[in-house]
N, C-alpha and C positions, 0 to 999 in steps of 0.2 A: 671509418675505422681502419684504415689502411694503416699498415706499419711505418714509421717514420723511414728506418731505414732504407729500405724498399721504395717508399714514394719519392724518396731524393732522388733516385738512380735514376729511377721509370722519370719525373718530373724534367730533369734534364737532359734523357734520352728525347723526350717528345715534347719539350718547352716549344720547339716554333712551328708546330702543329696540334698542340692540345686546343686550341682557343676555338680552330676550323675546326677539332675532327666533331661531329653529331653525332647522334646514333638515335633512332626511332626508340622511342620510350615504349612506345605502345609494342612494339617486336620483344622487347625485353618482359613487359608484365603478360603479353598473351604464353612466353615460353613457362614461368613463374607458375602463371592461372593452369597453364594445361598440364604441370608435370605429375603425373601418378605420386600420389603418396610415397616415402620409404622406398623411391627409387630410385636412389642416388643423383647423379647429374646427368639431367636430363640433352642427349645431343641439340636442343634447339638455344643451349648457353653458347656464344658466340653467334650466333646468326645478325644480330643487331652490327657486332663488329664487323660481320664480314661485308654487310651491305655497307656498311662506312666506307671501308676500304677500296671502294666501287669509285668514291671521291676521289678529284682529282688532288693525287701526293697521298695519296690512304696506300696506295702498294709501295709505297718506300718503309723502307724498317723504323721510321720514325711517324710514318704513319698510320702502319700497323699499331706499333705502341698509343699514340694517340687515339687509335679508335679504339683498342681492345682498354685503354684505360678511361674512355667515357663509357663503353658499356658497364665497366667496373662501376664506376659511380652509379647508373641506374642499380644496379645489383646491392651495393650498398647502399642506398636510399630504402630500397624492399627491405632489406637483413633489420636494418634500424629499425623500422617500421613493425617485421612481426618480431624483432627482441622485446620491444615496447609494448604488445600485443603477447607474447607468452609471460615477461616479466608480471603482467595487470594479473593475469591469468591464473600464472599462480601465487598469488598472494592473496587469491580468495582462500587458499588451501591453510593460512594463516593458523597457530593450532597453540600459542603461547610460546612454540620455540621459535627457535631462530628463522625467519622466512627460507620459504623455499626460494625465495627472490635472489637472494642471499648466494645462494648454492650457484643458480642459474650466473648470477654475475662473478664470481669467483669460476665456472665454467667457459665463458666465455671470453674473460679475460686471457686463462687458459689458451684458449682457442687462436687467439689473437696471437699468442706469442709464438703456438706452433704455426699457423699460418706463414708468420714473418718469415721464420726459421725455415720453413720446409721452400717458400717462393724464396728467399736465399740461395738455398741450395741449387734452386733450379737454374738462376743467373751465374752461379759459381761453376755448374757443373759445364756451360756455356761458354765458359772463357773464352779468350782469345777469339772471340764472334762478334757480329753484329748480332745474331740470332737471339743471344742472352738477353736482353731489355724483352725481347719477344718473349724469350720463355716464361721471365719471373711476370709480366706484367699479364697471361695467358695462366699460371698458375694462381695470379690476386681472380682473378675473374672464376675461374673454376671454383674455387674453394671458400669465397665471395659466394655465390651463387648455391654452392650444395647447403652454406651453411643457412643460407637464408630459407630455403627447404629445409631441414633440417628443424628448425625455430617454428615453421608453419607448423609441421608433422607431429613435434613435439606438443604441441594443444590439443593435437587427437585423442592423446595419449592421458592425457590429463582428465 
């Protein structure tokens, strides 16, 4: 669910190390599995990249990108996962109006456009750097990841 815009940049920032960089999956869902409820972003979002970056060409600025955007991908695989998982959820809540399904997918499309928009800013605010592909692609990962909490939390709630 990454933004088109956004993934161009990042994509060509880190095309000839996206294919190398990994990142332990199992480090990403134990950060996911351990985060307290309703408590924002948990500091263990990036630990997967940072062990990447441990890889040899992971401390260059295109390796960094590269590994902070396969973490991203784990992150995004989760998010899908409990959208899929609160969308089910609430549509037992079904009542003859319009689903709540409904609401939830018009929210997160929402979501999706500020996300674009706010990791934008972050590469814009960056100019003139190498640092910017870091920013915006370290901004998809944070807000990737809270929102994927966010989706879990939200079926507590329900």
């Amino acid at each position: 669910m990454i933004g088109r815009s956004i993934a161009i940049v990042l994509i060509a920032a880190g095309a000839a190390q996206a294919q190398e960089a990994r990142v332990d999956e199992t480090t990403v869902a134990a950060c996911f599995n351990g985060a307290p409820r309703d408590a924002g972003v948990p500091s263990c979002v990036g630990d997967a990249a940072n062990q990447c970056q441990t890889q040899p060409g992971g401390s260059s600025t295109i390796g960094v990108v590269a590994c902070v955007q396969a973490e991203t991908a784990a992150w995004d695989a989760i998010l899908n996962r409990e959208y899929k998982a609160t969308r089910a959820q609430v549509d037992q809540f079904d009542t003859g109006q319009p689903p709540v399904s409904e609401a939830l997918l018009t929210a997160q499309r929402a979501w999706i456009a500020f996300r674009d928009a706010e990791c934008s800013l972050a590469y814009e605010r960056n100019r003139g750097g190498t640092i910017r592909s870091v920013a915006a692609a370290s901004c998809l990962m944070r807000m990737t990841a809270q929102r994927a909490l966010e989706l879990r939390d939200m079926r507590g709630g329900l």
